[in-house]
C-alpha positions in Angstrom: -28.4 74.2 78.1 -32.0 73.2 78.5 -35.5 75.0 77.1 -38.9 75.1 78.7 -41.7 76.5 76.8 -44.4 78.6 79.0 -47.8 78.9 77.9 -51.2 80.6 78.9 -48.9 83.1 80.5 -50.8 86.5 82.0 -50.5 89.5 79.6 -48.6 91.6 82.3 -45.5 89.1 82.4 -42.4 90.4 80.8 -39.0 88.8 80.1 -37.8 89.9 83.5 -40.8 88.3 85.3 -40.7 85.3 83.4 -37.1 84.8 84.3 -37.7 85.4 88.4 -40.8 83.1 88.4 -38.2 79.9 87.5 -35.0 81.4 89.2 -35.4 79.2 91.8 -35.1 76.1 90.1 -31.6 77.1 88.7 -29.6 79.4 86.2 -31.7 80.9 84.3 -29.7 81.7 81.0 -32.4 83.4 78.8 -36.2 84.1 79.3 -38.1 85.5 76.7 -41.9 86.3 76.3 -43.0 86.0 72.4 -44.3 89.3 71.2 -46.9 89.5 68.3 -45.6 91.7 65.4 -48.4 93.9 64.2 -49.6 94.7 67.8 -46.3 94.6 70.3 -48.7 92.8 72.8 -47.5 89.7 74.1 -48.8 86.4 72.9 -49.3 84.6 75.8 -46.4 82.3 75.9 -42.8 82.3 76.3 -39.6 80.3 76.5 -37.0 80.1 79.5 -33.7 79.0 79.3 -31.4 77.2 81.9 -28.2 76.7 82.1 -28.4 72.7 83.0 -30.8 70.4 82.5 -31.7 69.2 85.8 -33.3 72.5 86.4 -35.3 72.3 83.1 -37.0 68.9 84.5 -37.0 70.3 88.1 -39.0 73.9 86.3 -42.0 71.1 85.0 -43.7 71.4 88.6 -45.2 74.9 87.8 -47.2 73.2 85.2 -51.0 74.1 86.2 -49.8 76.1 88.6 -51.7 79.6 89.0 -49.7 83.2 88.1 -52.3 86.2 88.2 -55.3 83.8 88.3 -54.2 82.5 85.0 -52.9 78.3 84.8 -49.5 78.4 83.1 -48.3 75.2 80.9 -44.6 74.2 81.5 -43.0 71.9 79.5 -39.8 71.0 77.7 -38.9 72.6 74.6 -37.5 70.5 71.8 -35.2 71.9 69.1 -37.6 71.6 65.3 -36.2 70.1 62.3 -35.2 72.8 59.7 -38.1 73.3 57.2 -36.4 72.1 53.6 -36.5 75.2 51.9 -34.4 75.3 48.5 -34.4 79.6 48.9 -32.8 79.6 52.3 -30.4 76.6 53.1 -28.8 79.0 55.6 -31.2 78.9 58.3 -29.7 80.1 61.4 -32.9 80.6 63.6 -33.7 78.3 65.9 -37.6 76.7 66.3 -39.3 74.6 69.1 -41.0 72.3 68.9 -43.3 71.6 72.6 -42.8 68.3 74.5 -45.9 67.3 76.3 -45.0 65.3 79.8 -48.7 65.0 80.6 
């Protein structure tokens, strides 16, 4: 399984949304728009997941490319380190951390 990240996304995209706009590239596994806490807005980006990772790479092409007059950034999600944190050593969350290909 492969992670994209999607940034500068347009406030009215929802998971649902998110996941047609890259269901042509392949199987779309997860899609999920990040929602701020103390306001249930969304935050403007998002993460999609496919199922291989050929249509991860093949995704990257939307990069720049315009959804509701708004530019979206595309690019590869990488999993993030664990933070060392002596309180929690079970940390079953997982973090991304964004791979620029430009």
């Amino acid at each position: 399984m492969s992670k994209i990240f999607v940034g500068n996304l347009p406030w009215s995209i929802n998971n649902s949304s998110l996941k047609d706009l890259f269901t042509s590239f392949g199987n779309v596994t997860d899609s999920v728009v990040v929602i701020d806490k103390n306001t249930g807005r969304s935050r403007g980006f998002g993460f999609v997941s496919f199922k291989e990772q050929n249509a991860a790479n093949d995704s990257l092409v939307l990069n720049q490319h315009l959804v509701e007059n708004r530019s979206i950034r595309v690019s590869l999600a990488l999993d993030k380190p664990p933070k060392n944190n002596t309180h929690n050593t079970h940390n079953t969350h997982n973090t991304y951390n964004i791979h620029n290909t430009h």
